[in-house]
Structure formats: C-alpha cells, structure tokens
C-alpha positions as CSV (number, residue, x, y, z in Angstrom):
1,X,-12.4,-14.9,2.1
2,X,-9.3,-12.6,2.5
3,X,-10.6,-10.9,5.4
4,X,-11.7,-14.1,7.2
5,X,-8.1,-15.4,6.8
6,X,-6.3,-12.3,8.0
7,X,-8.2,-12.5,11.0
8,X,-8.4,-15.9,11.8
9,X,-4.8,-16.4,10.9
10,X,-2.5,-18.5,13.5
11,X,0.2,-20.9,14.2
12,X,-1.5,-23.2,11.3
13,X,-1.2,-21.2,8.5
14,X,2.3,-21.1,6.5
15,X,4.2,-17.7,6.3
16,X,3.5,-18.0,2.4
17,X,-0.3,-18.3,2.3
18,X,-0.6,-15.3,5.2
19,X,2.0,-13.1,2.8
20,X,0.2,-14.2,-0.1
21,X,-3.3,-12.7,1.8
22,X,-1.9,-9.8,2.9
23,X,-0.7,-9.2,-0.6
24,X,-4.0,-9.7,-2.3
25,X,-5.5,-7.4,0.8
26,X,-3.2,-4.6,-0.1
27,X,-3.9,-5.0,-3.6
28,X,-7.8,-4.5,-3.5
29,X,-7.3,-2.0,-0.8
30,X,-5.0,-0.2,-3.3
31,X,-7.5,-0.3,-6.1
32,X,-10.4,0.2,-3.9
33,X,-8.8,3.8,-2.8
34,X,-7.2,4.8,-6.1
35,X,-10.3,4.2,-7.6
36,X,-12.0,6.6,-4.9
37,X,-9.3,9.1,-5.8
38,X,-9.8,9.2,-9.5
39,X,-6.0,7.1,-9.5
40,X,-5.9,4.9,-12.6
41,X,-3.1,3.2,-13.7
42,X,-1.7,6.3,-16.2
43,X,-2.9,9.1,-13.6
44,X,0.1,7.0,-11.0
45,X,2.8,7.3,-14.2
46,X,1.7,10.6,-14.8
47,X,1.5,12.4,-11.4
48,X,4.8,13.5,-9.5
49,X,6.4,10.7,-6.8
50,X,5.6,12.9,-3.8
51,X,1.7,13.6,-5.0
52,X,-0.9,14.1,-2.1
53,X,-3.1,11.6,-3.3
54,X,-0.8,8.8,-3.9
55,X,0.8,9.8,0.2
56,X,-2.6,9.3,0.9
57,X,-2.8,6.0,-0.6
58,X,0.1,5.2,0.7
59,X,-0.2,6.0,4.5
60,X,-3.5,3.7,4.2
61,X,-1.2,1.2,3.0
62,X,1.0,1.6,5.6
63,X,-1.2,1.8,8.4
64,X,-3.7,-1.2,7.4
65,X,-1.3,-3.8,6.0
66,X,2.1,-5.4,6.6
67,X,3.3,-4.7,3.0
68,X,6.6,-3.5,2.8
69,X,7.9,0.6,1.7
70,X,9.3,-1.1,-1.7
71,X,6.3,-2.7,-2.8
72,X,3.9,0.3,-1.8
73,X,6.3,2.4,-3.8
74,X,6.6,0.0,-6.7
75,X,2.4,-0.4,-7.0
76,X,1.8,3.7,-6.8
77,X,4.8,4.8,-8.9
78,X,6.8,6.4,-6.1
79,X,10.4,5.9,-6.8
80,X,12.4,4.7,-4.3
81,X,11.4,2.9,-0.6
82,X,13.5,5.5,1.3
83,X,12.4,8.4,-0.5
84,X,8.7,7.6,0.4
85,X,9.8,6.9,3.9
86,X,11.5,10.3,4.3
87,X,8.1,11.6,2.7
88,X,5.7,9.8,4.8
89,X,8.0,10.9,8.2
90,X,8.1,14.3,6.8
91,X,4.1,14.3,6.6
92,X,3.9,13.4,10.4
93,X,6.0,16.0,11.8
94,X,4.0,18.5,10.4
C-alpha cells in the first residue's frame, strides 16, 4: 500500500499523508537493510557514529527517500545531521 501511494501520489493527496508515507517507507526500508546487515537496535547504540554499515544504511536512505539528515541520524544512532552530512560528502570524494 505504501508503494502504491508513493507512486501514484499527486496534487490530491495532503503534504501530511505523502510525509506520513514516506516516513513509514523509510522506516521499513531501514529495518529491511539493518536487518540484512546484522543491525539491531543495540548493535546501532553500540557501534561508533561514522560505522560503514550504518553509512551504508544511510546513503540508501538518502538516495531512495525524502527523509531528512536529522531523522536518518536520529533512527541509526549517528549524532548530529551535519556530522553525517560532512561523512556522507566525505565518502563521495573518495
């Protein structure tokens, strides 16, 4: 249901129920990829804020939905939004 309203979204849907998708599509993307990674809830608290596998999450994140730095940094336990922007620029230079 998520995915048919993120594509078939338009003029007719509110800016709250097409945030409110994309948040829930994050969300399972998220889980679905931590959970391919071994990532669970305590392995995010445990790891460092700049670990590979969380930037990997991460850039999915980025590159699939419309979710903010904050809230990508909040769910994978990255500190702050501009430090995982200055880590996720720093990635694509090299």
């Amino acid at each position: 249901m998520l995915a048919s309203l993120r594509e078939q979204a338009g003029a007719h849907h509110g800016g709250g129920e097409l945030r409110e998708s994309e948040a829930a599509w994050a969300g399972q993307l998220a889980a679905r990829e931590r959970k391919r990674l071994g990532l669970t809830e305590a392995e995010l608290k445990r790891r460092r804020k700049g670990d590979a596998k969380k930037l990997q999450v991460a850039r999915l994140l980025r590159r699939e939905t419309t979710m903010s730095l904050n809230w990508i940094a909040q769910r994978l336990k990255m500190g702050a939004a501009g430090s995982l922007a200055n880590r996720l620029r720093r990635e694509e230079r090299n």
